[in-house]
N, C-alpha and C positions, 0 to 999 in steps of 0.2 A: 448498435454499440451503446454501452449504459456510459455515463461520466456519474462520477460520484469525490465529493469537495469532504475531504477530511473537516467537520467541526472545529477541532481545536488547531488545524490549521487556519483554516478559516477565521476565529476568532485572533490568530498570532497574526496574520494580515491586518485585520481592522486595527488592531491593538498599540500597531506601530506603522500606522498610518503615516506619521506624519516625521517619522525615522527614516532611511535608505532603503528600500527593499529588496532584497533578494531576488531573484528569479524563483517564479515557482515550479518544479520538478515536475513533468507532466510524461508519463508513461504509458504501453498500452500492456495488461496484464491478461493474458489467454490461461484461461485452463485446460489445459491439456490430459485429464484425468476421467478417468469415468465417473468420479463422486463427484458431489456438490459442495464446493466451498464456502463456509458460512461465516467465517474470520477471516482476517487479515490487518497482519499491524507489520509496523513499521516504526524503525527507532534509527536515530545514527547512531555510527558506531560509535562506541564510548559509552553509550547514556544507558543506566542500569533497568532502566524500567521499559516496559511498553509504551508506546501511546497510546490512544483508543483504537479501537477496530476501526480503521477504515473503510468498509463496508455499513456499517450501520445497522441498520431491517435487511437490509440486501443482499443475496446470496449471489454467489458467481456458480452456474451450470458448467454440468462438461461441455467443453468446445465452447463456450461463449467468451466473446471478450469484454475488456470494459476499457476506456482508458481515464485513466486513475491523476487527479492531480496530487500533489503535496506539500501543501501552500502554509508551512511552517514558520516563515520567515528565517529561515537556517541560511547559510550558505555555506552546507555540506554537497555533499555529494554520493559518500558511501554509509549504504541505510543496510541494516538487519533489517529480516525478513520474517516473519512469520504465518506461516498456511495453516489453517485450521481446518476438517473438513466435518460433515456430517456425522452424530455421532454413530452410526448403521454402518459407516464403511470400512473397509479395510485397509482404507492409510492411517498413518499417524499424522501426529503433529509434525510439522517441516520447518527448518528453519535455514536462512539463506542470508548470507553479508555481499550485495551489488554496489556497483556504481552506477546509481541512477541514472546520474547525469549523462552517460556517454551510452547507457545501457539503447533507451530508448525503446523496448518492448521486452517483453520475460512472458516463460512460458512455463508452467509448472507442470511436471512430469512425474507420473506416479514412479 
């Protein structure tokens, strides 16, 4: 199982160190798919934009999991979703509105 620490979450940790923290959102994300997933973002709902790929260099394989933290300093809970996968394959782009917080694992399905 891969862990992989979103950047700019990471740095909204350090950042407000020294403010109330949040819990950080920790998830295990399976891919369920025959292709390889080479994106993934994640935004709460509301906020217009993406954050960064949460993957990074890192791809997610079919059947592999990862579990994923999301250490934003938010204390949300419900995050858009977005799956990107290889450009070879035959999905699209995916996108998806959870609740992290009670989800506790997601499996993405072609």
């Amino acid at each position: 199982m891969k862990t992989i620490v979103s950047a700019a979450g990471l740095l909204a940790v350090i950042l407000t160190s020294t403010a109330a923290q949040a819990e950080d959102l920790v998830f295990t994300l399976t891919n369920g798919t025959n292709s390889v997933l080479t994106r993934f973002y994640t935004s709460p709902v509301g906020v217009d934009d993406w954050e960064e790929d949460v993957f990074g260099r890192d791809v997610l394989g079919p059947g592999e999991t990862v579990q994923l933290t999301i250490a934003d300093g938010r204390t949300v809970c419900e995050y858009d979703m977005r799956f990107e996968f290889e450009e070879d394959s035959d999905l699209d782009t995916t996108e998806d509105t959870q609740n992290l917080c009670e989800l506790g694992s997601y499996t993405i399905h072609e």
